[in-house]
TORKOL-4160 file (C-alpha; in steps of 0.2 Angstrom, whole numbers, padded with zeros to 4 digits, m for minus):
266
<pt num="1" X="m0049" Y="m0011" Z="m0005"/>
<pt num="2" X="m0055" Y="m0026" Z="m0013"/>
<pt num="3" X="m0043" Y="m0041" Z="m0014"/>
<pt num="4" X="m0032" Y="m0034" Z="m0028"/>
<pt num="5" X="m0031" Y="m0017" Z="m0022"/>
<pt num="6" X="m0024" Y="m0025" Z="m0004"/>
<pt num="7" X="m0008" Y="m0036" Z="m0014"/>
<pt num="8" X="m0006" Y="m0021" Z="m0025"/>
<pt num="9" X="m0004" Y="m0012" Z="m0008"/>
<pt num="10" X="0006" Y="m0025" Z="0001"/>
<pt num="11" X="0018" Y="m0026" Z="m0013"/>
<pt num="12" X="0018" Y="m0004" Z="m0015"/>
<pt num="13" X="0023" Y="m0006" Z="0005"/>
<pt num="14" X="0037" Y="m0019" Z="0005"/>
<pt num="15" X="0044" Y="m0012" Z="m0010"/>
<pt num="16" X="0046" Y="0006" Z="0001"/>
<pt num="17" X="0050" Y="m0003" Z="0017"/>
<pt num="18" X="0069" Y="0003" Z="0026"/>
<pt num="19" X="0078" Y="m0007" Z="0040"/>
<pt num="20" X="0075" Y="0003" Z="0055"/>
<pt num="21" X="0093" Y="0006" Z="0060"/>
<pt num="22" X="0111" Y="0011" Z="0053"/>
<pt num="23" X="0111" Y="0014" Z="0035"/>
<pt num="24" X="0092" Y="0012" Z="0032"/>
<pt num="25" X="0092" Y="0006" Z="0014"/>
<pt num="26" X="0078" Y="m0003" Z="0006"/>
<pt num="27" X="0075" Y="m0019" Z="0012"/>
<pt num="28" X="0067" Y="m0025" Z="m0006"/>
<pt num="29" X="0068" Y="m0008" Z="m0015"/>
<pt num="30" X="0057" Y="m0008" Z="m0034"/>
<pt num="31" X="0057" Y="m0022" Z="m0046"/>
<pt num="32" X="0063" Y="m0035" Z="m0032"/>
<pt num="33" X="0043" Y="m0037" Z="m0027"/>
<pt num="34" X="0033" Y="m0046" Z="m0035"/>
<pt num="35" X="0013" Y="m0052" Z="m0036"/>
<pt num="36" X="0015" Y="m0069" Z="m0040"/>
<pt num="37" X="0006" Y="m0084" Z="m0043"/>
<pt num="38" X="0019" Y="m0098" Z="m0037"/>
<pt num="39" X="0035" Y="m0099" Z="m0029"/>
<pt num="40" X="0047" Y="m0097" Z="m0046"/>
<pt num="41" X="0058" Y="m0110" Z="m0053"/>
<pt num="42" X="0075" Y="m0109" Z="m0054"/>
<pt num="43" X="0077" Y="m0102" Z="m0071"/>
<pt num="44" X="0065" Y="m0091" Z="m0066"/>
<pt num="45" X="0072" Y="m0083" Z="m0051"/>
<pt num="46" X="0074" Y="m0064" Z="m0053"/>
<pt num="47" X="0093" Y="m0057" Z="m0057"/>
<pt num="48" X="0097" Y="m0051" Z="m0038"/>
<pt num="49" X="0093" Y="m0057" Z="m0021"/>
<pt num="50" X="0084" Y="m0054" Z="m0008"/>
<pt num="51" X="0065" Y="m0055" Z="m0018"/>
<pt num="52" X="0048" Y="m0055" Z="m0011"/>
<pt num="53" X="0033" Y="m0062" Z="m0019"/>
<pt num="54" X="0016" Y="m0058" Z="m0014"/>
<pt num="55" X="0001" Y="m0071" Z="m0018"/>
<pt num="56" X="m0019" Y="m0069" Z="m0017"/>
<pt num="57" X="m0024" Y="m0083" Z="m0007"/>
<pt num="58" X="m0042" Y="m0091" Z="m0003"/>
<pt num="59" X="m0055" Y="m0079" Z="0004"/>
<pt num="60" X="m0073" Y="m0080" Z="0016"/>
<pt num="61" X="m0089" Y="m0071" Z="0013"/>
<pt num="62" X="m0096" Y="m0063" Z="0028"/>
<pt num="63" X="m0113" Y="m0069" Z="0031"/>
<pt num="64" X="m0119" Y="m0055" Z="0037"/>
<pt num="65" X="m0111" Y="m0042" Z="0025"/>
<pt num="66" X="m0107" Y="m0051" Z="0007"/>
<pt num="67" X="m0096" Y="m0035" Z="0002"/>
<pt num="68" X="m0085" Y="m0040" Z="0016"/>
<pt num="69" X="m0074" Y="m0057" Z="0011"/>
<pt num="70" X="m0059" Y="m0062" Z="0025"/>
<pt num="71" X="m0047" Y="m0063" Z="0011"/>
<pt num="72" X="m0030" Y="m0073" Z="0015"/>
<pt num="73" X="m0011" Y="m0067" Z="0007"/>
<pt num="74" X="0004" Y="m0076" Z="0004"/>
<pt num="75" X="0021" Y="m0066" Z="0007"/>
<pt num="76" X="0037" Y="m0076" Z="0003"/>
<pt num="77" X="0053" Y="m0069" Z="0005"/>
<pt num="78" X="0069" Y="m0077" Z="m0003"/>
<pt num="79" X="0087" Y="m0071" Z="0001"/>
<pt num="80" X="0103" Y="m0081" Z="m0006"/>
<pt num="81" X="0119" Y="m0082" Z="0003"/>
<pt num="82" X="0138" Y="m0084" Z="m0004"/>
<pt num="83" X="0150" Y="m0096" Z="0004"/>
<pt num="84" X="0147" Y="m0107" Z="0019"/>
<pt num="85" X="0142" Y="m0128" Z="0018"/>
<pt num="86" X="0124" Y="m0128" Z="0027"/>
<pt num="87" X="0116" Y="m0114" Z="0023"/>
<pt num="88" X="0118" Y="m0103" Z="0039"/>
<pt num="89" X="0119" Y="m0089" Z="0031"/>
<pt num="90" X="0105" Y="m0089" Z="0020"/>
<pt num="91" X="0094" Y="m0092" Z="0038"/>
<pt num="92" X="0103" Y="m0081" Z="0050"/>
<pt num="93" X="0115" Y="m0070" Z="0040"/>
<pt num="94" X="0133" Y="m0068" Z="0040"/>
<pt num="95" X="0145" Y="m0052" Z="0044"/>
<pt num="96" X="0140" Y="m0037" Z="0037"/>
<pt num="97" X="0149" Y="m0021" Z="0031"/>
<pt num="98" X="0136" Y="m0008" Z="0032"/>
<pt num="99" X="0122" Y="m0010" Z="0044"/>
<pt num="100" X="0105" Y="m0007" Z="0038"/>
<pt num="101" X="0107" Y="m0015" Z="0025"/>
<pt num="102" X="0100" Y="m0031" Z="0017"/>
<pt num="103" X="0118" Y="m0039" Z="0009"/>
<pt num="104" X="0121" Y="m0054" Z="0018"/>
<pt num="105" X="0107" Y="m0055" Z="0027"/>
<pt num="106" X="0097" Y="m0071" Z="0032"/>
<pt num="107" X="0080" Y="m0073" Z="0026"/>
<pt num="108" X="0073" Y="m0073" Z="0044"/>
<pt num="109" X="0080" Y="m0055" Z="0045"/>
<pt num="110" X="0072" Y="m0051" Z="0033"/>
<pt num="111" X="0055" Y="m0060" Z="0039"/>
<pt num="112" X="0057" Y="m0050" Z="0053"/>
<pt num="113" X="0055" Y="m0034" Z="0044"/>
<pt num="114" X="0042" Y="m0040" Z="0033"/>
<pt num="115" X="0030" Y="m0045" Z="0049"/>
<pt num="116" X="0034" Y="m0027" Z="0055"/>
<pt num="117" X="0030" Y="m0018" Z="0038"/>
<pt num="118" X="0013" Y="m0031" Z="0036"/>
<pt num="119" X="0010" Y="m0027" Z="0053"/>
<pt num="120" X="0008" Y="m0009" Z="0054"/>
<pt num="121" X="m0001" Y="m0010" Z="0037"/>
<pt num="122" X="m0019" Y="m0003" Z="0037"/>
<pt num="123" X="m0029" Y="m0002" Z="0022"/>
<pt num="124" X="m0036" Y="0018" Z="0021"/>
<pt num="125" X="m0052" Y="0010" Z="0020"/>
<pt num="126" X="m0050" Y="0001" Z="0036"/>
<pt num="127" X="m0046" Y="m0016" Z="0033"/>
<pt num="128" X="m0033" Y="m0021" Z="0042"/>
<pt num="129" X="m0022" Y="m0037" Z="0040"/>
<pt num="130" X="m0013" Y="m0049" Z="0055"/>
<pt num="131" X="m0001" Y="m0061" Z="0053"/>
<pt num="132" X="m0006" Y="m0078" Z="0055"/>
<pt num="133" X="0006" Y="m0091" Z="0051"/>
<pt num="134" X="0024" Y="m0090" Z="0048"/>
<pt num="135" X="0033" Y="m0108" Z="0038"/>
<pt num="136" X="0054" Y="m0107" Z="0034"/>
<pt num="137" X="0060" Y="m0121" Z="0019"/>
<pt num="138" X="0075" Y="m0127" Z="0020"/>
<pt num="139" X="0090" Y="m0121" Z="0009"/>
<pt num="140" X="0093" Y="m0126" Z="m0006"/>
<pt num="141" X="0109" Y="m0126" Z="m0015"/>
<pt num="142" X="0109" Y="m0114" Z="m0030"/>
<pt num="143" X="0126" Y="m0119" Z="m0034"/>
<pt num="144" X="0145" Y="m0123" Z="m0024"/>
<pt num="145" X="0145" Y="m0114" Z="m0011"/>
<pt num="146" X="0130" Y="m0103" Z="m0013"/>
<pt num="147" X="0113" Y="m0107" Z="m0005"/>
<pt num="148" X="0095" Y="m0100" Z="m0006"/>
<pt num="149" X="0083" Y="m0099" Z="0009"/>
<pt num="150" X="0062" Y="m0098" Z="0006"/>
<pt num="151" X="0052" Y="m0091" Z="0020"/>
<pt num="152" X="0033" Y="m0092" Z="0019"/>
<pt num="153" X="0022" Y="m0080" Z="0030"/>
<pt num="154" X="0002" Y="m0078" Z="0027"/>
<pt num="155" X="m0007" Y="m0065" Z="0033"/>
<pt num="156" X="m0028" Y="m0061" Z="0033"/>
<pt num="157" X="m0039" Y="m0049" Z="0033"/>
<pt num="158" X="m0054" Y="m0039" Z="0029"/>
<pt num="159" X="m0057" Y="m0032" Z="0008"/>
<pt num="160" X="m0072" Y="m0028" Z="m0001"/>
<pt num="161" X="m0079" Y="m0039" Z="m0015"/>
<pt num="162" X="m0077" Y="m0023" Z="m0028"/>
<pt num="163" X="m0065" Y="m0010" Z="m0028"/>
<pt num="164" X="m0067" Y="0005" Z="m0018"/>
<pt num="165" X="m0058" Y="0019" Z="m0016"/>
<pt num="166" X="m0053" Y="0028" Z="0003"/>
<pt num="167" X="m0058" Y="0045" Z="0004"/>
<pt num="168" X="m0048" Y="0063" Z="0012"/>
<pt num="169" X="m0050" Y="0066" Z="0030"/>
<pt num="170" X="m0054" Y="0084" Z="0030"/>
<pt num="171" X="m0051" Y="0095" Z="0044"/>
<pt num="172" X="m0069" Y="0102" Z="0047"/>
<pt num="173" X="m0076" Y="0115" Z="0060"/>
<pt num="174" X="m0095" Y="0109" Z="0059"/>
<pt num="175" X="m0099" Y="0104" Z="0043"/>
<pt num="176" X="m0088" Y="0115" Z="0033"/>
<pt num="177" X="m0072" Y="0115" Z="0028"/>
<pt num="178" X="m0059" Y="0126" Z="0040"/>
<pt num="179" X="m0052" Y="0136" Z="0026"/>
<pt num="180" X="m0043" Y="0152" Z="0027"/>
<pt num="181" X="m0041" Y="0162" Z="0009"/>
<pt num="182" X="m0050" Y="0148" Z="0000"/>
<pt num="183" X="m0036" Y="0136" Z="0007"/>
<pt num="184" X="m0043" Y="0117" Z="0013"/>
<pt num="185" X="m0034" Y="0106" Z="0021"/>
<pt num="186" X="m0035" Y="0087" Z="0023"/>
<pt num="187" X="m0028" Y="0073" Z="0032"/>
<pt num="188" X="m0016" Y="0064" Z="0020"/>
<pt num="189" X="m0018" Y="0046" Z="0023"/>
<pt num="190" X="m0024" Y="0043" Z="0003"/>
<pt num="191" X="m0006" Y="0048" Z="m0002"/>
<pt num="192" X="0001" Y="0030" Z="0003"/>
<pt num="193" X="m0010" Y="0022" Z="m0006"/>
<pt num="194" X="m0002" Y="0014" Z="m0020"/>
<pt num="195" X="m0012" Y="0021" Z="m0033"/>
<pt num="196" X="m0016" Y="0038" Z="m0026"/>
<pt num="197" X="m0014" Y="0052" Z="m0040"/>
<pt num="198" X="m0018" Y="0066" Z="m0032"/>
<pt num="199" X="m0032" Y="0077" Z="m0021"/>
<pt num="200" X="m0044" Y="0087" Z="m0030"/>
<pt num="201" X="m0057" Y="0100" Z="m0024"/>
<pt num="202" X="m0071" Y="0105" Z="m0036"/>
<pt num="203" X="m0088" Y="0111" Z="m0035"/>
<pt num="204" X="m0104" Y="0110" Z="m0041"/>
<pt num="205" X="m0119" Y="0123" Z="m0042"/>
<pt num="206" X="m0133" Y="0125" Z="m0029"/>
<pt num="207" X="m0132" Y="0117" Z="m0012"/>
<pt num="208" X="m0132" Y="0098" Z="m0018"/>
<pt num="209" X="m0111" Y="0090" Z="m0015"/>
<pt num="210" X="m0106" Y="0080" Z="m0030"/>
<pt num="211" X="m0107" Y="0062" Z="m0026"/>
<pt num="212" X="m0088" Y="0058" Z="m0034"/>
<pt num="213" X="m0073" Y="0064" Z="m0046"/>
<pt num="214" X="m0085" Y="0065" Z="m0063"/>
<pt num="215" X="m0100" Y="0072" Z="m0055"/>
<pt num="216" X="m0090" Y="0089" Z="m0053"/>
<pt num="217" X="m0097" Y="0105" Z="m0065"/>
<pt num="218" X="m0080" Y="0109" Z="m0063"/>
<pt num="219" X="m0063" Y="0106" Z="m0053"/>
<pt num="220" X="m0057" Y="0121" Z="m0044"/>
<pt num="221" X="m0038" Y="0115" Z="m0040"/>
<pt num="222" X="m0031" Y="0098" Z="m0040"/>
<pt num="223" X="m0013" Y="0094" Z="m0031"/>
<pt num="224" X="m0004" Y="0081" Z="m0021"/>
<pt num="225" X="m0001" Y="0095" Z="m0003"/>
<pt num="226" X="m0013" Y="0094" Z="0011"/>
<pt num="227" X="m0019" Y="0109" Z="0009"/>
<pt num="228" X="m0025" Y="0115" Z="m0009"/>
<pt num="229" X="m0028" Y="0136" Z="m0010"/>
<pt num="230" X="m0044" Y="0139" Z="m0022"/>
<pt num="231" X="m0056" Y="0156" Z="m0024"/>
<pt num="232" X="m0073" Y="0150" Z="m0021"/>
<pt num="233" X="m0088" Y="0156" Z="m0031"/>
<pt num="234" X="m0104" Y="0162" Z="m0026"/>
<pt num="235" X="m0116" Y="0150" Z="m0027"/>
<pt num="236" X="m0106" Y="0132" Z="m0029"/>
<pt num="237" X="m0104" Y="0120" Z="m0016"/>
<pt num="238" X="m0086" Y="0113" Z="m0015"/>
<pt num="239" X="m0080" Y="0096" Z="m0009"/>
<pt num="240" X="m0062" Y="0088" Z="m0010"/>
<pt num="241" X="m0059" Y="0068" Z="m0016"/>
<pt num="242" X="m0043" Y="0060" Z="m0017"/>
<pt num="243" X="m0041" Y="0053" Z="m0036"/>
<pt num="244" X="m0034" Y="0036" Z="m0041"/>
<pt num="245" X="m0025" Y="0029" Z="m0055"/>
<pt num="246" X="m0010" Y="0028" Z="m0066"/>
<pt num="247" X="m0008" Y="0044" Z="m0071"/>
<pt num="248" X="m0017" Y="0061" Z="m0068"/>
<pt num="249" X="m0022" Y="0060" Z="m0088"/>
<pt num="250" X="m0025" Y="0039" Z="m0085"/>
<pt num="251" X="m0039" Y="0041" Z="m0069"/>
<pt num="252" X="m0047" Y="0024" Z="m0064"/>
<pt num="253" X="m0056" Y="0028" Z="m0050"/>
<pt num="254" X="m0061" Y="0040" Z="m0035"/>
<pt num="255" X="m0066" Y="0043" Z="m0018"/>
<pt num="256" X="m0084" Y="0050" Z="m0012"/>
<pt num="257" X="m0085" Y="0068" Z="m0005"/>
<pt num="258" X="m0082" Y="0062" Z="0015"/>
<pt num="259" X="m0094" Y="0071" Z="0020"/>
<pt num="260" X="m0101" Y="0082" Z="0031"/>
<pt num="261" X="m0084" Y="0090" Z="0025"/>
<pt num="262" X="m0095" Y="0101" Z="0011"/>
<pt num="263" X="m0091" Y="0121" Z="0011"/>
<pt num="264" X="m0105" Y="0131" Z="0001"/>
<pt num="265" X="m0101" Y="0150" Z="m0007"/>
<pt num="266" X="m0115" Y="0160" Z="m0005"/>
């Protein structure tokens, strides 16, 4: 994942995120996290509470590798709070009817959950991200007796300088695929990535392995399940990729075959 990829993923991962306990309702949920590129204005503040916005921050080049960059994200999590004088609420939260859920929480609840969720975030691709700093602003008064509370986090790590795309981890015996009736199975790590459409296995004629999604004479069977049931064909050598875009009919991008997971018909 190159830098955009991995705030288009953070953002995908908080906007799925659930408290661990009780009711385990959305702690953000969609359309309340958002890639930005400063901390909004008041009249710019979205309609409902609590928000995140997710930044792209500076970024290093490895010297050894210049594909590799250590690339730096902002997280900032807002959260209002009604009634009370100094704020407390907004911090730390106040009672709360429904546990597991995010109404009248404080903002460092909420922080709480966002270092977990960042935390056991793994790019497919393996870069990985750590938190590294965590700043909390004071409150400020939105109106008489309301107050809003700002925490900033900011967390690192490794992306590509281009985009890449993170391949199936097929279940192989050797180097062909463990199929039984023409079905082959993959491990599904590609289906949390953001922009993951959708597996597909095709095939190409002779012995050779297409090299990615357009390089295929021909697709064989295309689905979002683990395992995808297909009737091979004498001659063709089949390989699976995961597909990326918007749609299935809007494709912007696609693994590489992970090979040695190749099974050829003869």
């Amino acid at each position: 994942m190159n830098a955009r990829q991995m705030a288009q993923q953070i953002k995908h991962e908080l906007e799925l995120a659930t408290w661990p306990e009780g009711a385990a309702g959305l702690i953000f949920g969609d359309r309340k996290v958002f890639i930005a590129a400063s901390i909004p204005t008041e009249d710019e503040l979205p309609g409902t509470f609590p928000f995140a916005l997710v930044s792209i921050e500076g970024g290093t080049s490895d010297p050894d590798d210049p594909n590799l960059l250590e690339q730096s994200f902002g997280i900032v999590t807002v959260q209002d709070s009604q009634g009370g004088r100094m704020g407390e609420g907004a911090l730390i939260g106040g009672a709360q009817s429904v546990f597991g859920k995010s109404a009248n929480r404080g903002v460092l609840e909420l922080t709480d959950q966002v270092r977990r969720v960042v935390g056991n975030l793994t790019g497919a691709d393996g870069a990985g991200l750590r938190v590294q700093m965590t700043a909390t602003g004071a409150p400020a008064k939105l109106g008489r007796g309301r107050h809003m509370a700002i925490d900033e986090s900011t967390v690192t790590g490794w992306v590509t300088a281009s985009p890449s795309y993170a391949a199936p981890v097929k279940v192989t015996t050797g180097s062909t695929f463990t199929y039984t009736g023409g079905t082959a199975a993959v491990r599904g790590h590609c289906s949390g990535v953001f922009d993951f459409v959708q597996y597909a296995i095709g095939c190409k004629a002779g012995s050779s392995p297409a090299t990615d999604y357009h390089d295929f004479d021909s697709i064989a069977v295309t689905g979002t399940d683990e395992s995808l049931t297909f009737t091979p064909a004498v001659g063709q050598t089949y390989s699976v990729v995961a597909v990326y875009g918007r749609s299935a009919s809007l494709i912007e991008g696609s693994s590489p075959p992970d090979l040695p997971g190749v099974f050829y018909s003869s």
